[in-house]
Every structure is written in C-alpha cells, then in structure tokens.
C-alpha atoms as one frame of an Amber mdcrd trajectory, in Angstrom:
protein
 -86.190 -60.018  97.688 -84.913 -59.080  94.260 -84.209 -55.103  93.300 -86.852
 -53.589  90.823 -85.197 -51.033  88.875 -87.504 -48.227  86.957 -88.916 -48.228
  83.918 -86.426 -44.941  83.239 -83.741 -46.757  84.062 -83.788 -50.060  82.638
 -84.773 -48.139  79.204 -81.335 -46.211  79.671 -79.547 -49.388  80.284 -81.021
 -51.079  77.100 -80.181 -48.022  75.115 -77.489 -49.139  72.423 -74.772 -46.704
  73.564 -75.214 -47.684  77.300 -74.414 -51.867  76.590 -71.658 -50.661  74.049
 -69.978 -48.000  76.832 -70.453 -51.183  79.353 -69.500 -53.928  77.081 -65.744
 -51.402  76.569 -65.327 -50.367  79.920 -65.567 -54.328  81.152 -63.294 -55.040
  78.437 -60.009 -52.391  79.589 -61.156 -53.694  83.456 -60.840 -57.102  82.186
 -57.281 -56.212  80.541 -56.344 -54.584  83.449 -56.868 -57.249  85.648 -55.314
 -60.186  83.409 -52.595 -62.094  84.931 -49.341 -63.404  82.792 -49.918 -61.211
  79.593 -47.190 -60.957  76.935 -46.740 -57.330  77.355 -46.686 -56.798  73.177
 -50.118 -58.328  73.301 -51.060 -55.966  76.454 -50.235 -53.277  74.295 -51.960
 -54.488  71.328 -55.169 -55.207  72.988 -55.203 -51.856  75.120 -54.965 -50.015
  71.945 -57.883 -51.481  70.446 -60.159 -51.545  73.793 -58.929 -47.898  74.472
 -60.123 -46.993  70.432 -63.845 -48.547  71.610 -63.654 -47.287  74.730 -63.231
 -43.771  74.119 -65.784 -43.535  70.905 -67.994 -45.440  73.379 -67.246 -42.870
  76.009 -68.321 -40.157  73.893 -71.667 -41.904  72.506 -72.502 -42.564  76.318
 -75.266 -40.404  76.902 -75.464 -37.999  80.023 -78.607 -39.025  82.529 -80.820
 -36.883  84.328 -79.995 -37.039  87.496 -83.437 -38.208  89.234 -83.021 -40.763
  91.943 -79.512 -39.509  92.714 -78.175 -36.293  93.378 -74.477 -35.430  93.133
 -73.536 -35.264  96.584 -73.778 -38.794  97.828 -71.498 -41.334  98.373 -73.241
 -44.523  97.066 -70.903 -47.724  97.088 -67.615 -45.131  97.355 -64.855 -47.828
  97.427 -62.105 -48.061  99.270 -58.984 -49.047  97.880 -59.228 -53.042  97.366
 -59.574 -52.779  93.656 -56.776 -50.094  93.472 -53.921 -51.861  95.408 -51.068
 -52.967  93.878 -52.293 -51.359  90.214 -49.262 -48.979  89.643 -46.917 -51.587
  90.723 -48.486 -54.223  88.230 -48.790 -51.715  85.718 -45.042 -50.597  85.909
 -43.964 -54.084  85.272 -45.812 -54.360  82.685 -45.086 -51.824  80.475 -41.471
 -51.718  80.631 -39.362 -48.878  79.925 -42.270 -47.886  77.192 -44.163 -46.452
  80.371 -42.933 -42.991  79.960 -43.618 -40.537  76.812 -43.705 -36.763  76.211
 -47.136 -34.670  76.487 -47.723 -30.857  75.939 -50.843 -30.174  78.358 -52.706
 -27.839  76.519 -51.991 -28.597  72.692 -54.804 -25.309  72.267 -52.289 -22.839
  73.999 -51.475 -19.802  71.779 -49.145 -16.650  72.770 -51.185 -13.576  71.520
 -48.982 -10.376  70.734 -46.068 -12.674  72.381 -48.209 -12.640  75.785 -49.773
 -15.675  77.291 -53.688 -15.673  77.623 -55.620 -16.139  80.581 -54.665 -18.493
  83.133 -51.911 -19.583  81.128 -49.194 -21.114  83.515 -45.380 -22.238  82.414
 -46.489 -26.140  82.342 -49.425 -24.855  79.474 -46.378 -24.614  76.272 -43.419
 -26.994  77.773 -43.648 -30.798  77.324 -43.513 -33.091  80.131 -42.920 -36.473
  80.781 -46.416 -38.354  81.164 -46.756 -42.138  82.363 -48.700 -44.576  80.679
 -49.154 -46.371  84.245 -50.967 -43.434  85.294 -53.429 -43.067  82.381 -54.261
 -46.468  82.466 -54.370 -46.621  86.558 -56.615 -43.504  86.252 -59.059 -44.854
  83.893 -59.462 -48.136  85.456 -59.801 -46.565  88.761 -62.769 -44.531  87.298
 -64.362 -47.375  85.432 -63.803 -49.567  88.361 -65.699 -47.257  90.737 -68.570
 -47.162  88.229 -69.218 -50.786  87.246 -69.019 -52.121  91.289 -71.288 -49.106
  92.039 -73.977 -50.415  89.582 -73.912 -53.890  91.109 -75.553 -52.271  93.852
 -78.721 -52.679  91.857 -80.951 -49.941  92.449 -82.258 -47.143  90.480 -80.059
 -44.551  92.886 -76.989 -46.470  92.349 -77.262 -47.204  88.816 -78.039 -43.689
  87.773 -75.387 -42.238  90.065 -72.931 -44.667  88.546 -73.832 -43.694  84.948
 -73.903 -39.866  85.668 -70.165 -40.218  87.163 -69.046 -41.864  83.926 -69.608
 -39.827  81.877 -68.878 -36.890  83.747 -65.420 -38.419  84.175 -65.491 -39.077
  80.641 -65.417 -35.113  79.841 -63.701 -34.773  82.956 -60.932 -37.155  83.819
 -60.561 -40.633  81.958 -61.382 -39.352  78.716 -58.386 -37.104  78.798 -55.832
 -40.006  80.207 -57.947 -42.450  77.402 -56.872 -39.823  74.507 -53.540 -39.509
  75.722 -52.622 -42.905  75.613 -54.096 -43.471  72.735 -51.694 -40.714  70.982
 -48.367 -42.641  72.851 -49.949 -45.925  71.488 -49.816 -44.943  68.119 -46.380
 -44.309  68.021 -45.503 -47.080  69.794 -47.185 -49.100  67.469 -46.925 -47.625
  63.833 -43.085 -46.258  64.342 -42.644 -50.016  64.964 -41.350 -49.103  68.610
 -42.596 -52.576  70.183 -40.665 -54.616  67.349
C-alpha cells in the first residue's frame, strides 16, 4: 500500500524554495558523509554548499502546522547517524578546526553598563569549533530528511516545520558562523 500525501503538502514540496532547501541540505549531508576527501577540497566544497544552504535556509518557507503539532516525536532518531561524526570531523579539519567568535556581535555597553541579560561571555571572544558547527547542522538536517522518508503528511510537515525552526533557531547560527571562519580561511590564503 503506497502513502498518499495531501494536496497541501505535495504543493509545499513542489514549491521552488522547498526542492532548492532539499536539494542544499542533501548536498552538506552528502559532504558530510563522504569518505577519503582531500581536506582542501572538503573545505572548498563546504563553503560553497554552506553559501546555498543558508540563502536556501532563509527562502525555506515556514508551514502551518496542520497534520502535526509540535509536541510529537515522529521518527526521533537515535544516534546511528550521529556516531563517530565529531571524531571524523576532527580529522578532517586539522588544526583549522578551531577559530575565534564573539557571541553576540549586537552587544553594546550603554552609559558603560551592560543591557539586559547581558552575561561576561556576551563582549569576550571565545574559541568556537568548526567540528561542532558542522556536527550541529548535519545533526539537524539529518533528523529532518530521515523524518520525511517516513512519507506521510504528519511526518513530512513536522519535518519541514523543524527545519526551519532550527534554521532561525540553531543551524542557521552554526551555518553563519562557519561561513565567517571559511572566509578567512579561504581569502587570507590560510589553506595554501
């Protein structure tokens, strides 16, 4: 017996910002998962899927929630996909893993006093890990594309909603910061 999915929801999925948010996100899973990449052309490709992926990110449109609500726990993974990643990762990237972040780059001191919730971490760089952006956004994106193989409309719109509320949420952040540590990497000629 084959799974019918909506009207609703196959229009969403035909939408030209859903296939191009799909198309990227297979793309950095794909990278991800390669085996035996050069790690100059690991960085060069992530780079370039992480530039599509986060524009597509943002085009992704946000669905109503109507089969799905936000409580549920449709095809919640365990860790197979996940094992191993960091360790993978850390080989990977070399000693080019690690890079310098300020967490709120909006934080301003007003009459020399910090505002609201302000907290010491806020102004003070810290080192940040490439393995963990990239872990974090593939664990994300993972989660998402196996839950839509589930094939119905519940699944599928659950999986959507959770992208792109991660999106504004969690992976866009980790996208955009190692997209900022890529630059320099790449056009202060850091990987020659």
């Amino acid at each position: 017996m084959t799974k019918r999915i909506s009207p609703d929801i196959q229009s969403f999925l035909q939408k030209d910002s859903t296939i191009n948010f799909l198309k990227s996100a297979k793309q950095f899973i794909d990278l991800i998962e390669a085996n035996n990449i050069p790690t100059k052309q690991f960085y060069k490709q992530a780079h370039r899927i992480l530039i599509d992926l986060y524009a597509n990110g943002y085009k992704l449109e946000q669905i109503d929630l109507k089969y799905s609500g936000t409580n549920n726990n449709l095809g919640t993974t365990n860790d197979e996909f996940f094992n191993n990643i960091y360790q993978k990762l850390t080989v990977l990237l070399g000693q080019n893993c690690f890079y310098w972040e300020i967490l709120d780059p909006t934080y301003t001191e007003q009459n020399g006093e910090p505002g609201p919730g302000w907290k010491v971490t806020d102004k003070e760089p810290l080192q940040c890990w490439l393995v963990e952006d990239f872990a974090d956004i593939y664990h994300d994106l993972k989660i998402g594309l196996e839950k839509m193989k589930i094939g119905t409309d519940e699944a599928i719109e659950d999986a959507l909603w959770q992208l792109k509320f991660n999106f504004i949420n969690h992976w866009g952040q980790h996208c955009i910061d190692a997209l900022r540590y890529l630059h320099y990497l790449w056009y202060e000629g850091k990987l020659d």
